[in-house]
N, C-alpha and C positions, 0 to 999 in steps of 0.2 A: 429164888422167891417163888411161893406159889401163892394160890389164892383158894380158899373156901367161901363158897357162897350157899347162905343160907334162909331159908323160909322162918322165920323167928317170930313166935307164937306170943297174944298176950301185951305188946307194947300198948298203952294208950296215951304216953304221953312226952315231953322231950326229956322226962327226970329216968323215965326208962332205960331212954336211948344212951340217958350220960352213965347208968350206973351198969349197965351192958359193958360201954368204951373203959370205963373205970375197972372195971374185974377184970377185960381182956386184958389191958394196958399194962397191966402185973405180971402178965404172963414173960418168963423171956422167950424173946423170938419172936412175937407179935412185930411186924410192920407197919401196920394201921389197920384201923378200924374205922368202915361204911358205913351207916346205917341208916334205909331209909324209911322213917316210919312210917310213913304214908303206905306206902309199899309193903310193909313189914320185910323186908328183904336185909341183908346184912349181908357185906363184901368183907370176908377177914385176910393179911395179906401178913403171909409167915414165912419167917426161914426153918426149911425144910431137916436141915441139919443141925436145928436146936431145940424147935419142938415138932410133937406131931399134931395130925388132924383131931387125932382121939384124944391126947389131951386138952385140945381146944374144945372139940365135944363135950367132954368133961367139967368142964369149968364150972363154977356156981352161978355165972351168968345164965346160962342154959336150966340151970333147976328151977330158977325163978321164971325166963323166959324160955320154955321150950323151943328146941329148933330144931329144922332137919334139913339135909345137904338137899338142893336143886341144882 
């Protein structure tokens, strides 16, 4: 398992944070998903040997809520 941690641009409220956890949550190979909006910070927690980082990057979450690795 590894983990992505990311700066995620844009949230202002908890229907963000659920349609963020909702797009990741389709992915396979997602483990859970952080997300703390206060923060704007987002903890993603994947198997490594079923998806990547870049596809996570990729996601439509991220077009709507820009992000970048910290």
């Amino acid at each position: 398992m590894k983990e992505l941690k990311l700066k995620i641009r844009g949230m202002s409220c908890n229907m963000c944070v659920k349609t963020i956890k909702n797009l990741l949550s389709e992915l396979d190979g997602i483990i859970d998903v952080d997300i703390d909006l206060e923060e704007g910070v987002g903890i993603i927690k994947y198997d490594e040997n079923i998806i990547t980082e870049n596809d996570i990057l990729n996601n439509e979450a991220f077009e709507l809520y820009p992000a970048e690795k910290i």
